[in-house]
C-alpha atoms as one frame of an Amber mdcrd trajectory, in Angstrom:
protein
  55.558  49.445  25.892  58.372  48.524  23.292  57.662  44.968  23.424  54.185
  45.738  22.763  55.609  47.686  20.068  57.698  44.598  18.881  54.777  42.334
  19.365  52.646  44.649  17.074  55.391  45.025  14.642  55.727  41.112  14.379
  52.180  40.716  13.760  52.386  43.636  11.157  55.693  41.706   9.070  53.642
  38.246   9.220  50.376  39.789   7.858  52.335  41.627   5.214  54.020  38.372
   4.512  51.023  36.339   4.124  49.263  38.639   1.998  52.284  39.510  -0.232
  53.634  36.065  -0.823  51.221  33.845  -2.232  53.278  30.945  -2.798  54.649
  30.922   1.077  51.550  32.084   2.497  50.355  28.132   3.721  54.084  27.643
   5.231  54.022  31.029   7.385  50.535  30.287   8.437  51.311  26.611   9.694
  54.806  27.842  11.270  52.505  30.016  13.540  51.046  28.846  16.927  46.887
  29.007  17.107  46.813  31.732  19.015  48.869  33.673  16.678  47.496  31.632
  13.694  43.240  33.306  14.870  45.041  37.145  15.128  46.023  36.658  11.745
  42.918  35.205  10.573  40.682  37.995  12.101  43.010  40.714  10.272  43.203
  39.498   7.086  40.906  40.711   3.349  37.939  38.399   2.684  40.019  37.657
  -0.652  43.701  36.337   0.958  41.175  34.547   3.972  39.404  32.553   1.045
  42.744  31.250  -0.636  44.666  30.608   3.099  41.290  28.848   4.077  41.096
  26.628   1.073  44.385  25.447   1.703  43.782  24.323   5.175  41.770  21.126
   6.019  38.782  21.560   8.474  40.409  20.175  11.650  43.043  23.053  11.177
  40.639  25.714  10.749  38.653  25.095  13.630  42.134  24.729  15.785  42.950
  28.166  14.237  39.649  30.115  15.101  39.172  28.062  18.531  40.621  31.273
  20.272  38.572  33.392  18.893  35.253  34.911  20.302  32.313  32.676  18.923
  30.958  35.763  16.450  34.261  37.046  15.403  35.219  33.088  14.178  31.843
  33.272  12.472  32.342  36.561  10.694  35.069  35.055   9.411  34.210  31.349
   8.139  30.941  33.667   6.452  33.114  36.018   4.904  35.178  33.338   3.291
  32.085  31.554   2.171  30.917  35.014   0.284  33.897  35.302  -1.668
């Protein structure tokens, strides 16, 4: 339970960190293994997925959302595309 804890903690500082600081927000994404890389992408605001997305060049997109469950990779390349 408290590395569960620690793992969900982790996650929670990284999210804050990418929404927070704009300027780093690329770096702490890329520093981040894909599987890490598609929990952050499926928890962050249409608005901060739009600007991280932009950044990033198709090939690491689709590495990023690979791990994902087909219709929860969509919802998020669609929400990106509505912003």
């Amino acid at each position: 339970m408290a590395k569960q804890t620690h793992n969900t903690n982790k996650m929670r500082d990284l999210i804050n960190k990418i929404i927070f600081d704009h300027e780093e927000r690329i770096f702490i994404f890329r520093s981040q293994p894909p599987l890490v890389q598609s929990q952050i992408l499926s928890r962050l605001s249409k608005h901060v997925l739009h600007d991280l997305l932009s950044q990033l060049p198709n090939k690491e997109i689709a590495g990023a959302l690979e791990s994902l469950d087909p219709d929860e990779a969509t919802d998020i390349l669609q929400a990106t595309n509505e912003s």
